[in-house]
Backbone as a printed PyTorch tensor [residue, N CA C, xyz], in Angstrom:
tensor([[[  5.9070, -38.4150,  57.6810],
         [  7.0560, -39.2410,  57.3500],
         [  7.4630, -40.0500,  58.5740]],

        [[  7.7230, -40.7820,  58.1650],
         [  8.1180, -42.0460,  59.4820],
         [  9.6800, -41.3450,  60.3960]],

        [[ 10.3970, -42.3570,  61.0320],
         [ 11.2460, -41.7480,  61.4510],
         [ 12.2340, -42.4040,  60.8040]],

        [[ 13.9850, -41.0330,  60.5060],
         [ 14.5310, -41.1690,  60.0770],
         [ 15.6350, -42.5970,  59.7910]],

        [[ 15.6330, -43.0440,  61.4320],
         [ 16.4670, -44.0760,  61.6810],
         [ 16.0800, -45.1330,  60.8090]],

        [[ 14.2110, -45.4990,  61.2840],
         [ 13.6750, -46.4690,  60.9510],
         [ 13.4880, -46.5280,  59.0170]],

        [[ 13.2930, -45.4050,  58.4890],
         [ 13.5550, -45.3830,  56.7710],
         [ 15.0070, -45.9490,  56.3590]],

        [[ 16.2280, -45.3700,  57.1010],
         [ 17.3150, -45.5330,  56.8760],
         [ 17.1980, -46.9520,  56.7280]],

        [[ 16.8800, -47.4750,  57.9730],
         [ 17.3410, -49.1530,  58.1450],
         [ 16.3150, -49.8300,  57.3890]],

        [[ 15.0930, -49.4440,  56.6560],
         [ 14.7190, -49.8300,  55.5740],
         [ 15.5660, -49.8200,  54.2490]],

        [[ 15.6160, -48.5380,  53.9800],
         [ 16.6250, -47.9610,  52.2670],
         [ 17.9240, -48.7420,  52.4770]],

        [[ 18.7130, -49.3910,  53.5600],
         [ 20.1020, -49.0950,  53.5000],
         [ 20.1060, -50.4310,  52.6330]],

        [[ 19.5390, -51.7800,  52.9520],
         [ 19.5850, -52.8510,  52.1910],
         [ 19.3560, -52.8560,  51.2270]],

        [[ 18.6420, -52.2820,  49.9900],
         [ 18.1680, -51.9460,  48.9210],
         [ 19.3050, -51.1590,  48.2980]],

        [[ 20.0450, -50.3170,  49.1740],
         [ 21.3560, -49.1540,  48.1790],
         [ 22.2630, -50.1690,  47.1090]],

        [[ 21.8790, -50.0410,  45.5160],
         [ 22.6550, -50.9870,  44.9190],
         [ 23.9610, -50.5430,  44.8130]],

        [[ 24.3690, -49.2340,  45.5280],
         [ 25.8300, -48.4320,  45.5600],
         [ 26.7540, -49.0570,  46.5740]],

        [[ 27.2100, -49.8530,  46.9590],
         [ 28.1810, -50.0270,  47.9010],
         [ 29.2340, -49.0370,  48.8080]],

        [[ 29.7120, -47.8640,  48.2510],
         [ 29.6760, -46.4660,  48.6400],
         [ 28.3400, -45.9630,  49.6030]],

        [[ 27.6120, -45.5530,  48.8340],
         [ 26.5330, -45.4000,  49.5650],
         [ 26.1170, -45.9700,  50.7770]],

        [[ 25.7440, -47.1420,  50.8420],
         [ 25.9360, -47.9410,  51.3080],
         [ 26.0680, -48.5120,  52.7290]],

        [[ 27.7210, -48.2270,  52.5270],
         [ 28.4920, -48.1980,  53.7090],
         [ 28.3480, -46.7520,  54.3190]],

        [[ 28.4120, -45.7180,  53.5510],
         [ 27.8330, -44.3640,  54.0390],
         [ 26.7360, -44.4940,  55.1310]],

        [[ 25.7250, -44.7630,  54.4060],
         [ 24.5780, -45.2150,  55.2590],
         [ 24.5630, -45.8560,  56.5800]],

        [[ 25.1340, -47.1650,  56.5360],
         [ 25.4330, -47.7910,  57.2840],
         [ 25.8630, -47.3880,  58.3540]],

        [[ 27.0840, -46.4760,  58.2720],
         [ 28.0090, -46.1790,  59.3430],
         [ 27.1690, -45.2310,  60.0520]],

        [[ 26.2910, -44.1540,  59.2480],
         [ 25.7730, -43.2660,  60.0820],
         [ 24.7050, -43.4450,  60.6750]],

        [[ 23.9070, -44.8670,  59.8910],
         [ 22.9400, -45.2490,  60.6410],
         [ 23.3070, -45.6500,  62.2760]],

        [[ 24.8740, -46.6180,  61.7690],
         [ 25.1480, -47.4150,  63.1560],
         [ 24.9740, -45.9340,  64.2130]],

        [[ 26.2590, -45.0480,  63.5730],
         [ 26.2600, -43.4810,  64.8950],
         [ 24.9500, -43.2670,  65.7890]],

        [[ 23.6690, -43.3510,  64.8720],
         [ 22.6070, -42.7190,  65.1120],
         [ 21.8250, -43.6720,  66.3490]],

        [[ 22.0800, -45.2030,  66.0130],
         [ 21.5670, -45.8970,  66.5500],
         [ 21.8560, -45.9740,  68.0410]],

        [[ 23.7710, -45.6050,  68.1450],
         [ 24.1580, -45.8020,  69.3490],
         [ 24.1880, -44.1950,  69.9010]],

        [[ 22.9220, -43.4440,  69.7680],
         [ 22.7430, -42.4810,  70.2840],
         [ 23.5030, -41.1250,  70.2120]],

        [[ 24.1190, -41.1560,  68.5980],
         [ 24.7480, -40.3210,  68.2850],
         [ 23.3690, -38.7530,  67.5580]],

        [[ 23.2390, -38.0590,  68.2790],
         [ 22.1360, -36.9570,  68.0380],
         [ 22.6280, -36.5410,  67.0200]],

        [[ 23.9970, -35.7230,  66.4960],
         [ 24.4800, -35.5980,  65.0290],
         [ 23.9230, -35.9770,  63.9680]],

        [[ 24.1340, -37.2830,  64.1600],
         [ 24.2110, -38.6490,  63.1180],
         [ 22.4540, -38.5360,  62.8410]],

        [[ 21.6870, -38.5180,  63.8930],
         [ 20.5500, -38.9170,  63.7330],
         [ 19.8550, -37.2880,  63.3560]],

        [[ 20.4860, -36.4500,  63.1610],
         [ 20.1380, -35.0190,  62.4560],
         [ 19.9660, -35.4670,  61.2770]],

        [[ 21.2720, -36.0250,  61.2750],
         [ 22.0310, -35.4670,  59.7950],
         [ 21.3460, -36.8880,  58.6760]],

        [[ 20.4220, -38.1560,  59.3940],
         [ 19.4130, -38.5810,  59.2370],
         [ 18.2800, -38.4300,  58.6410]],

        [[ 17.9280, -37.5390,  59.4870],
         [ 16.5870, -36.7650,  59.2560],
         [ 16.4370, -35.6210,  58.4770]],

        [[ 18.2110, -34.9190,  57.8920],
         [ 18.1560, -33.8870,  56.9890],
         [ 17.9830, -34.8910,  55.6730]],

        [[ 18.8040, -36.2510,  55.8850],
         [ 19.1920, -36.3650,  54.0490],
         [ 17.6640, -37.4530,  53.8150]],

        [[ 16.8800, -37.3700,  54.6500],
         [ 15.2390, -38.1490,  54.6070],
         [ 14.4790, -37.5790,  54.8470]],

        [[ 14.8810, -35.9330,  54.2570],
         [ 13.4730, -34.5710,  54.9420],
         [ 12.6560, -34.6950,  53.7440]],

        [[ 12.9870, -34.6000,  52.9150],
         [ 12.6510, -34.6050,  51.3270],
         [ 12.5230, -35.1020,  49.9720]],

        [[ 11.8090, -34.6490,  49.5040],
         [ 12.1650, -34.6370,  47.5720],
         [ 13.5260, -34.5360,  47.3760]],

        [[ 14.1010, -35.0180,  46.4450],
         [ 15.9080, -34.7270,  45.6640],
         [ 15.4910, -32.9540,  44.8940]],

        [[ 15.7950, -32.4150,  45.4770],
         [ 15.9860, -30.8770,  44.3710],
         [ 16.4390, -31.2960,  42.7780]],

        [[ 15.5410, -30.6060,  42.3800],
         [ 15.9560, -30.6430,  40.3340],
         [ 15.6320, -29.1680,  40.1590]],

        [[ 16.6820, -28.8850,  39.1200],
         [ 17.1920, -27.5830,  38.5860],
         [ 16.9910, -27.6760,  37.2810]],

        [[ 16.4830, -26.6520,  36.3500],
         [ 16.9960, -26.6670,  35.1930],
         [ 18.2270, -27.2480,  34.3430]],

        [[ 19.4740, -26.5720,  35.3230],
         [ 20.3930, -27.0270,  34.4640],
         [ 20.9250, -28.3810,  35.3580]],

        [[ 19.6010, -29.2450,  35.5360],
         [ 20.1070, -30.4510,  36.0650],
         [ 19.8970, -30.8330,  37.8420]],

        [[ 20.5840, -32.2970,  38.2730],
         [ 20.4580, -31.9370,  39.7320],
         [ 20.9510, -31.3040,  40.5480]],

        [[ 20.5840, -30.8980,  41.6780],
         [ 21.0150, -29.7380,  42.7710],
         [ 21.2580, -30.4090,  44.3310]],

        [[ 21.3550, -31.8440,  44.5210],
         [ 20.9310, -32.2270,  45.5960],
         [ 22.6120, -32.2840,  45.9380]],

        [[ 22.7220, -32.7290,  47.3180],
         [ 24.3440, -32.7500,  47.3780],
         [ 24.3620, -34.5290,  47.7170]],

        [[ 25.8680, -34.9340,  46.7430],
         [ 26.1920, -35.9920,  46.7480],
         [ 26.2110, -37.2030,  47.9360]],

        [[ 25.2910, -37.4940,  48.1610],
         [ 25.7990, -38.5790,  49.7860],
         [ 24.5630, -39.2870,  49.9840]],

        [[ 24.6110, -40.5850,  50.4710],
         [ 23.4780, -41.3710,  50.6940],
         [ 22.1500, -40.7240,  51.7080]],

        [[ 21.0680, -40.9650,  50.7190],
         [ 19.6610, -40.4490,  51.4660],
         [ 18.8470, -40.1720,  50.0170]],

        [[ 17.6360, -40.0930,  50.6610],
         [ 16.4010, -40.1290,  49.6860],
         [ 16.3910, -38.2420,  49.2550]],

        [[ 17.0200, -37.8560,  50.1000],
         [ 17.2810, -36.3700,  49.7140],
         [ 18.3140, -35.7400,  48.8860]],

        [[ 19.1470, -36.7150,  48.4290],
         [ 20.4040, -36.9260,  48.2490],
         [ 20.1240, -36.9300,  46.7370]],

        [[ 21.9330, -36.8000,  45.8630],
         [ 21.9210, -37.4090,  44.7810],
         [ 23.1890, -38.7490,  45.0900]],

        [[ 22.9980, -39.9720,  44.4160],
         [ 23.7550, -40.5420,  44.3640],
         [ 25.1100, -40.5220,  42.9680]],

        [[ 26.1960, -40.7560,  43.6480],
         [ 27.5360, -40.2080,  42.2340],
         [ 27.1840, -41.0250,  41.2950]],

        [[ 26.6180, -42.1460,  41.0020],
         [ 26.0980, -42.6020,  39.9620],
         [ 25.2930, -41.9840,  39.1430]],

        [[ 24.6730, -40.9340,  40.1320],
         [ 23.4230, -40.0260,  39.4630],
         [ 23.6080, -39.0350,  38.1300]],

        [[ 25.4220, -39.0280,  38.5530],
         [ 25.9580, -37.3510,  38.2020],
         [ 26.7630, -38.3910,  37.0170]],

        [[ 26.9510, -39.5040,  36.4010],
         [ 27.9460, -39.8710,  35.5300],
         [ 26.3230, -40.1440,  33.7390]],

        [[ 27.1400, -40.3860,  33.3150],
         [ 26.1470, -39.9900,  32.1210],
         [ 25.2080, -41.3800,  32.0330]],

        [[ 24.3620, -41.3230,  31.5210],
         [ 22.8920, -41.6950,  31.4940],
         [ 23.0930, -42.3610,  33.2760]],

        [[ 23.2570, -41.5820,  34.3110],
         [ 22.5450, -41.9270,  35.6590],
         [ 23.8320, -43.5190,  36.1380]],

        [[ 24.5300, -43.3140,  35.3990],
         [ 25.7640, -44.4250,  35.9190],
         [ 24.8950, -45.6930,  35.6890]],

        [[ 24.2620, -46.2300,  34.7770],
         [ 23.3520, -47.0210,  34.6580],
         [ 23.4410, -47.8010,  33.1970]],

        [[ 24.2780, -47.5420,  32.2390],
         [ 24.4150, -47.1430,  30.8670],
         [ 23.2640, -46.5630,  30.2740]],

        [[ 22.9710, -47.1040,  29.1740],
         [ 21.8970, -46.8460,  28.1550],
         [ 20.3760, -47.3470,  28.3320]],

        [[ 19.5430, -46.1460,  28.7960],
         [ 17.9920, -47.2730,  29.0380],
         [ 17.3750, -47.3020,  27.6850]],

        [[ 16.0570, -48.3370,  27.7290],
         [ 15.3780, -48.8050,  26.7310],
         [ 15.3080, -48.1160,  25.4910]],

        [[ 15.0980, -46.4100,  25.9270],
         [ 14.8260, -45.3960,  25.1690],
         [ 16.4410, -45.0500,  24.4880]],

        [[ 17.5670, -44.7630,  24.8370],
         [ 18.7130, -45.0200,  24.7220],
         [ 18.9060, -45.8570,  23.3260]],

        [[ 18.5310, -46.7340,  23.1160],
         [ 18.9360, -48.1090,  22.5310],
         [ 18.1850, -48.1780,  21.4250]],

        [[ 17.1570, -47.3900,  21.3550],
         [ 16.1580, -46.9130,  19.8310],
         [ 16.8690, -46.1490,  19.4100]],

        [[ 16.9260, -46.6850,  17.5380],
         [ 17.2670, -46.4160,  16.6070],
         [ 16.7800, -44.6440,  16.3010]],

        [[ 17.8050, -43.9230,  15.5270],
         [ 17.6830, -42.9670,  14.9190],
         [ 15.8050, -42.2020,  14.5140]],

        [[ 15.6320, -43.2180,  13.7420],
         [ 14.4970, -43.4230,  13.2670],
         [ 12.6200, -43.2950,  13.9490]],

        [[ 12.9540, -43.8910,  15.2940],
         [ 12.0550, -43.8870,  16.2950],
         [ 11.7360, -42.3310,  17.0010]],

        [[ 13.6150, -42.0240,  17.7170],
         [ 13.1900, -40.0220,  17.8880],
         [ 12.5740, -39.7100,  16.9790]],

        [[ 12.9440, -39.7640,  15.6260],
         [ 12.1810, -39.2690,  14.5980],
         [ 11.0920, -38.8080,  14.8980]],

        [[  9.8190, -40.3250,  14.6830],
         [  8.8780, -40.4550,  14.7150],
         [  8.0760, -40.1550,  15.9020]],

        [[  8.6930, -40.2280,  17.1480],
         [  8.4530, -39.3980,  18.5600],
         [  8.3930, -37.4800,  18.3410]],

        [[  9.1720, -37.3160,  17.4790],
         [  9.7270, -36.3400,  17.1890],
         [  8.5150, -35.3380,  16.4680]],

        [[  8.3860, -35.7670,  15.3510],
         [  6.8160, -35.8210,  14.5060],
         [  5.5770, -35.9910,  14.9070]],

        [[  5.4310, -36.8900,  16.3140],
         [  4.1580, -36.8190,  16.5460],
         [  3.8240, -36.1050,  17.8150]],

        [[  4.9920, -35.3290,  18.3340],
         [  4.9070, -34.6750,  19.4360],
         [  4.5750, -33.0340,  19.0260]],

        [[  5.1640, -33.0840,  17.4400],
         [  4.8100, -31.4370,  16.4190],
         [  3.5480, -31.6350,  16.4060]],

        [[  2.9310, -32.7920,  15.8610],
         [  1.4780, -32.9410,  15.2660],
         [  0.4640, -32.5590,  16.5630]],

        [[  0.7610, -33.1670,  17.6240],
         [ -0.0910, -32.8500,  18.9990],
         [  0.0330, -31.1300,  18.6450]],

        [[  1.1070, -30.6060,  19.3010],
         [  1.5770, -28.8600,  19.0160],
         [  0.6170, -28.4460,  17.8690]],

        [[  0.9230, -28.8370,  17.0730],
         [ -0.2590, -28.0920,  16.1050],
         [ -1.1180, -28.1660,  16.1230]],

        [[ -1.9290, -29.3640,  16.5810],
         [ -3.1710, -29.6190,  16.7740],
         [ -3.5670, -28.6840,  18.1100]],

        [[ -2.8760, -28.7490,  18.6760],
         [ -3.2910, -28.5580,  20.5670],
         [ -2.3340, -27.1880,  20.6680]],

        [[ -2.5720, -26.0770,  20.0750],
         [ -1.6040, -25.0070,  20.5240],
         [ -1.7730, -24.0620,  21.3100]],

        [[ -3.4480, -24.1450,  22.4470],
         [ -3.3510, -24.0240,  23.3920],
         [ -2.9310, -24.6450,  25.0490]],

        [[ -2.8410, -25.9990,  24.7030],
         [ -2.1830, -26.9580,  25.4400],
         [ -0.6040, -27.0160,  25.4150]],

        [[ -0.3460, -27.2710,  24.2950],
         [  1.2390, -27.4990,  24.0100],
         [  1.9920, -26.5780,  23.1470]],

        [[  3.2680, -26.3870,  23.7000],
         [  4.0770, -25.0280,  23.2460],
         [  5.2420, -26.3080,  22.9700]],

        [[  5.6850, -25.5960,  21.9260],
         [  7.5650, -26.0430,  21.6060],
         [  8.5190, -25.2090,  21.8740]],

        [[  9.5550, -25.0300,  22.3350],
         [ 10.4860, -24.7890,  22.9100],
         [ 11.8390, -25.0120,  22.1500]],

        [[ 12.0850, -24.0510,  21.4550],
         [ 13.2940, -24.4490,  20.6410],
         [ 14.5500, -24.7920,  21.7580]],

        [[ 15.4700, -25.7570,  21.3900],
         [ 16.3850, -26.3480,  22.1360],
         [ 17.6430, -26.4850,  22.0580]],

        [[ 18.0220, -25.1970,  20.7750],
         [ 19.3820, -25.0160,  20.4570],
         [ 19.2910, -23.2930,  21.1430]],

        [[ 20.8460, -23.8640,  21.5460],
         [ 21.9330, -22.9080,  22.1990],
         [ 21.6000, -22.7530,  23.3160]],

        [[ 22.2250, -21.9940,  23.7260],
         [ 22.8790, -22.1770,  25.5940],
         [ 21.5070, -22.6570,  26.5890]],

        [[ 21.7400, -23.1000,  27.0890],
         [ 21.0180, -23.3010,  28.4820],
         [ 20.5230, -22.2600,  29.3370]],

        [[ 21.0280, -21.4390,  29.6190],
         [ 20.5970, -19.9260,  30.0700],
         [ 19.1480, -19.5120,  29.0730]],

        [[ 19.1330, -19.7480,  27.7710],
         [ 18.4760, -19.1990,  26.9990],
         [ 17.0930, -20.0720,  26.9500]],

        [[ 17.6750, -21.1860,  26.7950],
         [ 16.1240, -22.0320,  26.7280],
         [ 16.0020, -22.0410,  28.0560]],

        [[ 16.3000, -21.8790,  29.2120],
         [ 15.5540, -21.9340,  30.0970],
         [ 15.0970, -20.5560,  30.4290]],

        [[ 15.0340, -19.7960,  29.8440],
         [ 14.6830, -18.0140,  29.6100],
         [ 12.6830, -18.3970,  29.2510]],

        [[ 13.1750, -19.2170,  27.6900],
         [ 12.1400, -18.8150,  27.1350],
         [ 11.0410, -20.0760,  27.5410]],

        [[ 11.7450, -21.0510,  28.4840],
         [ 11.0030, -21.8240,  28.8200],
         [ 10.3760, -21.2870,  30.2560]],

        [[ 10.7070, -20.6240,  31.2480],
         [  9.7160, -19.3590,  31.8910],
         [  9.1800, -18.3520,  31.4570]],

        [[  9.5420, -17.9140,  30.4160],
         [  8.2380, -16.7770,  29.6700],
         [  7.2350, -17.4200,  29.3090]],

        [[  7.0320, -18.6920,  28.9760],
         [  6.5240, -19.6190,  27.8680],
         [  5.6470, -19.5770,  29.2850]],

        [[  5.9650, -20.4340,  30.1110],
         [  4.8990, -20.9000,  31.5090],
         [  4.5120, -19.3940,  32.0890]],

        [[  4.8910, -18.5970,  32.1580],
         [  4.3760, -17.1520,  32.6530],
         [  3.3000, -16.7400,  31.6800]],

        [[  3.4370, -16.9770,  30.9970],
         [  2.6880, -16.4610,  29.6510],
         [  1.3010, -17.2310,  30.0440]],

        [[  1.4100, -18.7280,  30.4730],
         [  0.3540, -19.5160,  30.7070],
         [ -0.5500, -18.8780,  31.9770]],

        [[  0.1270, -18.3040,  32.7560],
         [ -1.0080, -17.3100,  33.8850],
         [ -0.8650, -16.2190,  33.8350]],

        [[ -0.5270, -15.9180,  32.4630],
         [ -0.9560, -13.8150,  32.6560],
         [ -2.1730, -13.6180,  32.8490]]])
């Protein structure tokens, strides 16, 4: 990975968050004028991948590629409605139907996962399901 400063002062122009942003900015400036903190705390939020959790993201809120942005956390990604969003009833459907038909066809490849009730639960049987795949 390159160095932190130098990613920063790449990503910071590109942040379409203005929050962010200025976040960035300021700690880039710290880092630049030889603030060692700043240029940690740099290199922590540009160490990585964003963490994803089951029940969603895990990263902590603040500008960096390690980061989640608060746009991230508002519903569909603070972004409104994408392409998929904006299809009719009718289309899940048919996504819906041909994702069973694979499953049946392919039921050593593909498992279904029922997706009602709690979250605790489908994500239960959605690790037995993958455990099951390397017993």
């Amino acid at each position: 990975m390159s160095d932190p400063v130098s990613l920063a002062r790449e990503i910071v122009s590109e942040d379409p968050d203005p929050e962010t942003r200025a976040e960035l900015e300021a700690l880039l400036k710290r880092a630049q004028d030889g603030d060692e903190a700043a240029r940690r705390d740099l290199a922590d939020r540009f160490s990585g991948p964003l963490e994803f959790g089951t029940a969603g993201l895990r990263g902590r809120v603040e500008a960096g590629l390690a980061r989640v942005a608060q746009r991230a956390r508002e519903p569909g990604g603070g972004l409104g409605p994408d392409r998929l969003d904006r299809e009719p009833l009718t289309f899940h459907q048919r996504v819906r139907q041909g994702y069973r038909a694979i499953a049946a066809a392919e039921p050593t490849r593909v498992r279904l996962i029922p997706a009602a009730g709690p979250a605790e639960e489908i994500h239960q049987l959605v690790v037995e399901t993958v455990r099951g795949l390397f017993a």
